[in-house]
N, C-alpha and C positions, 0 to 999 in steps of 0.2 A: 146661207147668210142671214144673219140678224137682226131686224131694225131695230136700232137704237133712238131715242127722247135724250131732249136735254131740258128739264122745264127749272130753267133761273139761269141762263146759258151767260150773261155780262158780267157776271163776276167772277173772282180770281178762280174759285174751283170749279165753275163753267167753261172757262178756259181752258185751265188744266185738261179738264175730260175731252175739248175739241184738240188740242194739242195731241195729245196722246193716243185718243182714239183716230188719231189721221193716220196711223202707222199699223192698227188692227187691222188684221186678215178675214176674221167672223162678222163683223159687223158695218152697217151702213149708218150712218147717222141720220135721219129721216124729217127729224123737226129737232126745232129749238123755239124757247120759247122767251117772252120777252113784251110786256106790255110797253110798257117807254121804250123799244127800240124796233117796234112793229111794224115790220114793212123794207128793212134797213137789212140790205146781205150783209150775210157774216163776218166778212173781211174789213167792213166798214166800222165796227164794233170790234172786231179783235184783226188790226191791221197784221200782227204778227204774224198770222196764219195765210195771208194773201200766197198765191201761188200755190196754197193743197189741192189739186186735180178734187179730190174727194168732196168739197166743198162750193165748189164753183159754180152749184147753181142751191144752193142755203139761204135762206132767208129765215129772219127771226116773224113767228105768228104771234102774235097777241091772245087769241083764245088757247087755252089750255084745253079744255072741251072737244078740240078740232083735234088733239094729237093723237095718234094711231100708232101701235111699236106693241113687241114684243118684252123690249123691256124699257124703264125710264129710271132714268136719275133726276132725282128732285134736287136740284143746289138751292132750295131758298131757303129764308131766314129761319129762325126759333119762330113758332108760332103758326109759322103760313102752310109748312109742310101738313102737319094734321088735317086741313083743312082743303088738301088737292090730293093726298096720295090715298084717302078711301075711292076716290071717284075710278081711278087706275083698278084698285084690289078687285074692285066689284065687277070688273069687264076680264075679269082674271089677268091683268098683268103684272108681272112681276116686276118689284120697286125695290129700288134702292135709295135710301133717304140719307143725305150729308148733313141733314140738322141734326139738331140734338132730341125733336119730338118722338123719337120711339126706341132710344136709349134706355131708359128706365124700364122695369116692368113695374115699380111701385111708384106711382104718376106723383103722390103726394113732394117723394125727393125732387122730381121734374118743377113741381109747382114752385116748391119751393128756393129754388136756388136757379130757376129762369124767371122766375116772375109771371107766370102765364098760367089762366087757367085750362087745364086739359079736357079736350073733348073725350077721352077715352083709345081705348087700343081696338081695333077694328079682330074682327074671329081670324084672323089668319096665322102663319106659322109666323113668326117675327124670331129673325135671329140677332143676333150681336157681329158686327162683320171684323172680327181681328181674327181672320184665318189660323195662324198659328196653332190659336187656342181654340178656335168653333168652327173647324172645316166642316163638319159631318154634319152639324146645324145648320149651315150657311146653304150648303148641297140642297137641303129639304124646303129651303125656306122661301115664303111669297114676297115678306118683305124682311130688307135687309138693312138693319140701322148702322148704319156704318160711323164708327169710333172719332171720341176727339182727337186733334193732334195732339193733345199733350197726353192724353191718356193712350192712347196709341204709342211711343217712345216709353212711358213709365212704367205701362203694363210688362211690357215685351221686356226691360231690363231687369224687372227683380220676379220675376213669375219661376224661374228654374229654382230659384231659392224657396219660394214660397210654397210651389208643390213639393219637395223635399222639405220641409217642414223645419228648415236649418238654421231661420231665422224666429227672435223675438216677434212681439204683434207692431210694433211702432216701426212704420219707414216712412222714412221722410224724402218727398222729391223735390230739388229742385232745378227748374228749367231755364234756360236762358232760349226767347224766340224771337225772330224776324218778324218784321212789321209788316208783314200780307197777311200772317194773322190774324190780324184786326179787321179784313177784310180791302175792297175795293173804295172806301169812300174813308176822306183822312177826317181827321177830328184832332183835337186841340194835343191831343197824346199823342198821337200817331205824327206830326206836324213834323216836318226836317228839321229844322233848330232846335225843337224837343227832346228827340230824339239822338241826333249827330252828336258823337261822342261822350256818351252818356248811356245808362245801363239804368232801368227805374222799375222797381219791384211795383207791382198792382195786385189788388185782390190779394194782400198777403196769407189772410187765413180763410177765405171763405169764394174762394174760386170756383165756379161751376163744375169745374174738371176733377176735382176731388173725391168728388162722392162716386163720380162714374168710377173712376179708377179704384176703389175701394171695395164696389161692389162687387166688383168683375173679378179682381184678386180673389174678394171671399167666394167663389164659385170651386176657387182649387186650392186651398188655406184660408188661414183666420189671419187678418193682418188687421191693423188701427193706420189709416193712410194721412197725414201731416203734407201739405203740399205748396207753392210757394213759387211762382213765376216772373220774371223779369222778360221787359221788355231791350232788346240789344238792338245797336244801330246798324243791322242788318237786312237784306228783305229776306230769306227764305231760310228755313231751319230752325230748328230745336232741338237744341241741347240738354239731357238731363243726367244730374248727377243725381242717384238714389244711395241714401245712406241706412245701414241696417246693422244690427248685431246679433252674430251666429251664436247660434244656442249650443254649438259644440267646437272644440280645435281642429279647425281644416285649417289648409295651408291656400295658398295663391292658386296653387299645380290643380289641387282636388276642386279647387270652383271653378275654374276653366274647364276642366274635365266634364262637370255638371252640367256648362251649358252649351260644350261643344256634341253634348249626348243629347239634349233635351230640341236643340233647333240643329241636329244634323244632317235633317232630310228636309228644312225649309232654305227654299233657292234666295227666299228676299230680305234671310237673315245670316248678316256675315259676322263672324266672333272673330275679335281681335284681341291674339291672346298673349303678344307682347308690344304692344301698340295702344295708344288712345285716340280711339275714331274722332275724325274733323268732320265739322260743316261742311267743307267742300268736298267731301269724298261721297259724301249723299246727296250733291246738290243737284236740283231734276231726275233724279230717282225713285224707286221704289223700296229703296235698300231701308232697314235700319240696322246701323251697325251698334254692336254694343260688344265694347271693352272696359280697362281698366282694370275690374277685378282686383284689387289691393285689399289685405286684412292688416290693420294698425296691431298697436299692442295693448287695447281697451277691447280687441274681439267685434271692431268695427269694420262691417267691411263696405266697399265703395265698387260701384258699377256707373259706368257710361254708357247713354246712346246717345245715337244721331239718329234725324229723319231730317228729309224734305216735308217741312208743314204741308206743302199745299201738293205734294206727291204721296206720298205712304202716310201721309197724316192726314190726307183729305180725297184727292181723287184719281192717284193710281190706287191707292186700297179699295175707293172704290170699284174700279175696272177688276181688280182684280176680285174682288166677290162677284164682280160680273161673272169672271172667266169659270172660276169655281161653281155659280148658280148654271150656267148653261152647257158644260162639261168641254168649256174648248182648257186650251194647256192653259196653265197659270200664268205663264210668262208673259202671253200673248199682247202684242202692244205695249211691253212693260221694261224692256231692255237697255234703256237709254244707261250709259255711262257716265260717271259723275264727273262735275266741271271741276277739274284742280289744277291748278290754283284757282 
């Protein structure tokens, strides 16, 4: 058995990971951590989870310093992570960080499209955690920077093309996501009447999530990434259409083929190859589904995914580089079925 950390445990993908991980088989959840709710059992803070046997005697600690585990998931902000998850490295535990501060390997892009200046990257193995594409890094690695959600759904739906080299350099994504996204505390955007029935682009060209997704792409082709998110009157999921143009005449048949060949032996990617994946069919999942697959008559063609933001977009991807870093099954805790309708 495992012990498990949770250090930033009150918000939406602190939850997630106490939700999810109440149903893993490997691991104990040991601490949670939490300065403003210090002192406060679990259930008091995320009533949803009231009645987990597993949790019934959890209380949230306020020092960080005090937490003990094998391995820790860091949920907190841009900025804070850097600044708690060397303390981990050095006592040799193995981290998995949900911010965006060990994303980058050239800190200047981090600097510059978070706003923050970077302490630097600590000597350890640091991988990129979107298993599909980095299993055999992820295996090896001390810490594990686990993906945005938008770049997590973009990545995964135009990557078969882009290692086939099938497409031009320009693709363009765009996302429509659920307002947990934004986090656990509302603000003036995120607000219900703002929101409710209404669809509102932000960051049109200069979103955080663009460059991650760019660089990641360039690891397996040369792409130019254009990307572009709306906010929808929904709480969970993102949706992204990627548009691209093939550098050669396939048909519909031969790019379904490509990427039923390319994610055939991954369990938590499903291709839908006369269908176009919904929100609800990923919703509290791990799944990203990606269909569509259409070529126009301009040699344009058009891919779809789904994820759960705050499940494959944030913290079963994490669990799941857990499962992967510590050699239990991939699946493990990860099986929930999607709410449809």
């Amino acid at each position: 058995m495992m012990d498990v950390a949770i250090v930033g445990a009150t918000g939406y993908t602190g939850a997630e990971l106490l939700r999810l991980l109440a149903r893993h088989d490997d691991v104990d959840v040991c601490y949670i951590t939490s300065r403003r709710e210090a002192g406060k059992h679990v259930f008091k803070v995320h009533p949803h989870l009231k009645g987990v046997d597993k949790y019934k005697e959890l209380y949230f600690v306020g020092d960080v310093d005090k937490v003990d585990a094998d391995i820790v998931f860091t949920a907190t902000p841009h900025g804070v992570s850097m600044s708690v998850v060397p303390k981990f490295l050095e006592r040799g535990v193995r981290v998995i960080d949900l911010s965006g501060d060990y994303r980058f390997e050239d800190l200047s892009l981090y600097e510059k499209y978070y706003n923050i200046k970077h302490v630097g990257l600590p000597d350890v193995k640091i991988a990129y955690g979107l298993p599909e594409l980095n299993r055999e890094n992820i295996k090896k690695a001390q810490l594990v920077a686990n993906p945005g959600c938008f770049p997590t759904g973009a990545i995964l739906a135009i990557a078969p093309l882009v290692k086939e080299g099938l497409i031009e350099e320009r693709v363009i994504f765009d996302s429509k996501t659920g307002v947990s996204g934004a986090g656990v505390n509302p603000t003036e955007t995120t607000h219900f009447p703002n929101v409710n029935e209404n669809i509102t682009p932000y960051k049109i060209t200069k979103h955080r999530h663009a460059p991650e997704i760019e660089k990641e792409l360039n690891k397996i082709g040369r792409v130019k990434v254009s990307f572009t998110p709306h906010l929808a009157p929904i709480t969970r999921g993102i949706l992204t259409t990627a548009h691209a143009f093939l550098t050669e005449d396939i048909s519909d048949n031969d790019i379904i083929d490509i990427y039923n060949e390319f994610y055939g032996r991954e369990f938590f990617v499903r291709i839908f190859s006369d269908d176009i994946p919904r929100l609800t069919y990923v919703r509290g999942t791990n799944f990203c589904d990606i269909g569509g697959f259409e070529v126009d008559c301009h040699g344009r063609v058009v891919v779809v995914s789904c994820i759960d933001n705050l499940v494959k977009g944030a913290s079963g991807q994490a669990i799941q580089n857990m499962n992967i870093m510590c050699g239990f099954r991939e699946e493990e805790g990860l099986l929930d079925i999607g709410l449809n309708p």
